[in-house]
N, C-alpha and C positions, 0 to 999 in steps of 0.2 A: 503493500500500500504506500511504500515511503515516494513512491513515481509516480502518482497522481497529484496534477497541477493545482492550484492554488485559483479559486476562483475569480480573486482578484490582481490574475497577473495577467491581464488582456483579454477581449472580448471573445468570447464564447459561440462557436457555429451551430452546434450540437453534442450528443451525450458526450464522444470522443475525445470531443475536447480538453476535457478533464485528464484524457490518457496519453502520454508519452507519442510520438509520433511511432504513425505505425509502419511498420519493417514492409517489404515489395511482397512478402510470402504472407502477411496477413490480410495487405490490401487486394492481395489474389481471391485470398479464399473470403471473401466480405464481396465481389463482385460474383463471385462464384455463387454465392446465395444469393443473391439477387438475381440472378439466372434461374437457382433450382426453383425459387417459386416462383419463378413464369414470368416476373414485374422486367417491365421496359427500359434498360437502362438510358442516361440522358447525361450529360455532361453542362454544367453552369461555370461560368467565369465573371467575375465582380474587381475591379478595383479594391482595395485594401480600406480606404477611406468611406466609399461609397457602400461597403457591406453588410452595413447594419438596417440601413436608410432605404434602400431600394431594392428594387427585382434586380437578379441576379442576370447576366445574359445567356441568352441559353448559346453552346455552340452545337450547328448544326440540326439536325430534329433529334427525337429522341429512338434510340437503334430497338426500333418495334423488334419483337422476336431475334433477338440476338441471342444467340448460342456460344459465342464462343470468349473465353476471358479476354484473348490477347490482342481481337479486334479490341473491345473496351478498354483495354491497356494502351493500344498504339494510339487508340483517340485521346485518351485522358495526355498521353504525350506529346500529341499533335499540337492540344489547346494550351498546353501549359509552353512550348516552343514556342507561340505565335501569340502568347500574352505571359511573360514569364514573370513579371511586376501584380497578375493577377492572383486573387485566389481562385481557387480549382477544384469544384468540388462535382460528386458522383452521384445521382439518385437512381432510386428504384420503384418506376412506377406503376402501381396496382392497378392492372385493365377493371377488376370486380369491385372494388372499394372506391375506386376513381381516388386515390388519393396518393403519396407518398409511401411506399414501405418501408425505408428507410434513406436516407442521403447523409453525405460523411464528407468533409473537407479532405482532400487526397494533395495537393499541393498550397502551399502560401505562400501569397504575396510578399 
């Protein structure tokens, strides 16, 4: 527990945030479930400044029916090379709930 963040040391994305950044074989298997239950993944990019305040811009659409991790990995790569002053974050969209299943900051600004 001694590596869980301090919640007043910088602004806060979600749960995660709390937790240590997380390693390329965690943020695999965290796209990985967002896969096994079926939700859509989608890639957001925000200014650093502007990330509390506004919508976040989505890059590209969101990869309907995506199958495979390391397409979502070379996107998440893609956005974070062509705005690397951005944050970069991941969601997973639930077709039946119409809502969020979960999303998680994967790079920062």
């Amino acid at each position: 527990m001694s590596e869980m963040q301090d919640y007043k040391s910088g602004p806060k994305f979600e749960t995660f945030s709390y937790l240590p950044q997380m390693t390329p074989d965690q943020t695999r298997q965290h796209i990985q479930f967002i896969i096994n239950n079926g939700w859509n993944p989608a890639i957001e990019h925000v200014e650093p400044a502007r990330s509390m305040t506004y919508y976040w811009y989505m890059w590209k659409l969101p990869m309907f029916g995506e199958q495979s991790v390391d397409v979502v990995l070379a996107e998440l790569e893609a956005c974070h090379r062509e705005y690397p002053n951005h944050h970069v974050r991941l969601l997973g969209y639930d077709n039946y709930s119409q809502s969020q299943g979960m999303n998680f900051v994967v790079y920062r600004g």
